[in-house]
Structures are given as C-alpha cells and as structure tokens.
N, C-alpha and C positions, 0 to 999 in steps of 0.2 A: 688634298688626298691623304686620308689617313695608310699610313703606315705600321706594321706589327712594333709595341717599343719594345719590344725583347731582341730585336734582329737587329745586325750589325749598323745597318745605315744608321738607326736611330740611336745606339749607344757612342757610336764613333761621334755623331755630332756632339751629342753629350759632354762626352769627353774631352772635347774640343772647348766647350764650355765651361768644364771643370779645371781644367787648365790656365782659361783666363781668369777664372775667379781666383785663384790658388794665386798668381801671379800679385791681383789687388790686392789680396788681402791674407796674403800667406806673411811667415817670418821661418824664424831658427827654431819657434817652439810652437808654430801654426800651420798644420797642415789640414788638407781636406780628402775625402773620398766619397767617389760616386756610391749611391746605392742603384736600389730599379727605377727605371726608366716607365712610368705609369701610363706616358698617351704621347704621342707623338703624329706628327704630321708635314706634309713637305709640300711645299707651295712652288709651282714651274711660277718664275716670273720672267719672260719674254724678252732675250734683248739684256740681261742682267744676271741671272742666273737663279740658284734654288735654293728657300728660305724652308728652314727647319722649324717647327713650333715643338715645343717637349715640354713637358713636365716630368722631373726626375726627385731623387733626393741625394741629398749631402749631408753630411757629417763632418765634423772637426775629429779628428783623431786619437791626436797627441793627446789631449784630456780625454777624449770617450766621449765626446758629445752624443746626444741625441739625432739621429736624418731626420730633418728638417726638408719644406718642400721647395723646389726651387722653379719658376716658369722661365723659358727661356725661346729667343729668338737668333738662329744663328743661319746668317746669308751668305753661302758660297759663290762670290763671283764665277762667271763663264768667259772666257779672253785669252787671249795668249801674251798678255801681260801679269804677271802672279797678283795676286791681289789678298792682305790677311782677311780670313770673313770677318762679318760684320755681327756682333755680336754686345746681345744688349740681356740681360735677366734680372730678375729680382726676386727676391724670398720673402715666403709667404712670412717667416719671423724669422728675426735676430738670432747669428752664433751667442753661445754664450761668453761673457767678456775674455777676452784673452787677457792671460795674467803676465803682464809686462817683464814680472822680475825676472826671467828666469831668462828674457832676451838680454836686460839691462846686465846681466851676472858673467854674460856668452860675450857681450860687448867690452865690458871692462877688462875681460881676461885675456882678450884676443889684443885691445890696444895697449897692454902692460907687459908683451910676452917681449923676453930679450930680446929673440930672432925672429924674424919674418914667419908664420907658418908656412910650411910643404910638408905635403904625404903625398901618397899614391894608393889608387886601387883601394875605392871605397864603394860599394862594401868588397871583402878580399874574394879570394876564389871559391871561399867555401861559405860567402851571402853573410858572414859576419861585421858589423859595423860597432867599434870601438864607442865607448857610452862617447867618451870626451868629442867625438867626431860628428856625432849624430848629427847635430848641429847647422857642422858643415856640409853635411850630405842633404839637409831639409833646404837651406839656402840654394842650394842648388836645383834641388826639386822646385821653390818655389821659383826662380830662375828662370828654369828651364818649360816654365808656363808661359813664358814671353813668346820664347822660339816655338811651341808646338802651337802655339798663337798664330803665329806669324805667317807660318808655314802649312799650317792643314789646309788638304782639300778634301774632295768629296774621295780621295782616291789612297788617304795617310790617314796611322792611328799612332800617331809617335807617344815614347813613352822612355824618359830617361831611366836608364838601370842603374853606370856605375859612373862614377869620378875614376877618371884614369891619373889625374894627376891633377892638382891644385896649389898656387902658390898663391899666398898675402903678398900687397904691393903699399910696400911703406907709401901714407899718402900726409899732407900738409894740413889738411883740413880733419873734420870731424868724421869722415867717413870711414868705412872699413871697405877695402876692394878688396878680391879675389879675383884670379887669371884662371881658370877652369878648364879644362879638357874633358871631355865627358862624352859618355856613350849614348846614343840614343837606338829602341830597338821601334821600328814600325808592323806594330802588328798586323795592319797589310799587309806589307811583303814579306815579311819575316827579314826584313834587311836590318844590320846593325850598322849605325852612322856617326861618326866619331866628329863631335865641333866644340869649339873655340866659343867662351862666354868669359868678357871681363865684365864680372857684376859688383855693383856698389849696393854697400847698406847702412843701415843709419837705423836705430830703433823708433826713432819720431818721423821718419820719413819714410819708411818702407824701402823697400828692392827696388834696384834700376838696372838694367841691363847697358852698357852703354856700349860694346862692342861685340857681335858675334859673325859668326861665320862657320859655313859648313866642311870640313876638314876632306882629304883626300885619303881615301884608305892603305 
C-alpha cells in the first residue's frame, strides 16, 4: 500500500533508518542527514508485523556531501515482546571517502590527555557546542543510532539532543570509551528521556555501544 512519503509514518521510518546507517558508518568527523523521503510504501505481513519500503536521500554533513539516494526496507515487529526492526538498505552510490585524519588527530589527543576527559551539557543552554567538543557530541550522535535502533517502533521518533555529562574511562587496550549520559527527545510524544551509553571507539574499528540503558527521570 502506497503511503504519502512526506507524512510522518513514512519519515519516522526513515529516520529509523538513518540512524542505523549513522551508527555503521558514522565516527567523530562522519555524520549523516536525512533529506526527502521520494516513495514510500507499507506492506501488513500477517502474524509478523509491517514492512516499510522507502526511497529517501542522505547526505554526509560534516564535509557537505552531496544527498545521495538511498532504498530501504525497515520491518516493525507486532508482539508484546520488544523486538529492534529489521532493517536492511543500500545506496544507489558511495559517500564520498571520509578523510580519516581528522579522526586519527581526535584519537591521539584524547589518548595523550593527562586526565581522564569530563564535561557536562553539550551542547550548553544556549545550543552552543565548543569546536574542541564537537567531536564528542558526534560520537555520541553516532552512538546513540544504536539505541534509537534498538528501540523504535511504529509509535517513537527518538532523537538525541544534548550530553548531560560524559566521562573517558581509562582503558588497557587500544580503545577509547566513554560513559555517557545523554538526553533523548521523541518526537512522538514530545517526551524527553535521559540514558546511560558506555560506548567504545577505535578509528579502524568504528563505534560499539557495549552498555546502555534507559535512565529514570
């Protein structure tokens, strides 16, 4: 059944979509955003739940790329077990290369710093985000594509806004972690939801989320 893609159902999938993408293949100097939403359609499957077909576009940011087209399939379980949808796309061409150095530059800096990083309140109250920070606010954006991953259904449109607080966790290996606190606002309900992400990164190995949880307000 085709559906309007300018109307929420079909961007909300979307964006659910844009999220896992951003998660594979995002970093500290890689982000992505949706553009229009072109066709869209939603398949009842019986017994299982409802499959979204969409054609959107995305773009890299942080360079300026060009929106690029992207087709995508994203399955919302039906159950009273949670289940993340199922979610599979491919683009019609390649981002353009992402230019490593400016991770490799973010990495060196973070593992040579005397003290542990902590801040708080990124971006601050008035949407400001310090250059040297950007960084760690995109890590978390990319991050935080795990959980709205994880978590969408046909009834959320989550969308992280700020770091409440964030501490580096000295580690033994080659990785960089982060213990996260961070805000999430779902544009459904207008509800703002505060959770817990300790995420690992590694410039040759990308993001790993490997502990989260949704916080009490």
């Amino acid at each position: 059944m085709e559906i309007p893609p300018s109307h929420y159902p079909a961007n909300r999938a979307a964006g659910a979509v844009l999220h896992y993408l951003t998660y594979q293949r995002g970093s500290p100097h890689r982000l992505f955003e949706m553009g229009r939403v072109n066709q869209a359609s939603l398949e009842d499957i019986p017994g299982t739940g409802h499959k979204y077909h969409l054609k959107f576009e995305v773009k890299e940011i942080i360079q300026n790329g060009s929106f690029l087209n992207c087709t995508a399939e994203i399955l919302y379980h039906h159950g009273d077990t949670p289940i993340a949808p199922e979610i599979h796309y491919t683009m019609e061409e390649e981002f353009e290369t992402h230019l490593k150095e400016a991770d490799n530059i973010f990495y060196n800096r973070i593992q040579h710093l005397s003290e542990p990083l902590e801040t708080k309140k990124i971006p601050d109250n008035d949407g400001n985000v310090p250059a040297e920070m950007k960084p760690i606010f995109n890590l978390a954006k990319v991050a935080s594509g795990y959980i709205v991953w994880q978590n969408s259904t046909e009834n959320t449109w989550y969308n992280m806004i700020q770091i409440q607080n964030v501490k580096q966790v000295k580690r033994n290996d080659d990785y960089l972690e982060f213990s996260y606190e961070v805000s999430f606002h779902d544009i459904a309900s207008q509800e703002i939801i505060p959770w817990h992400m300790q995420v690992l990164w590694h410039p040759q190995h990308g993001v790993k989320v490997a502990q989260n949880s949704r916080q009490s307000k």
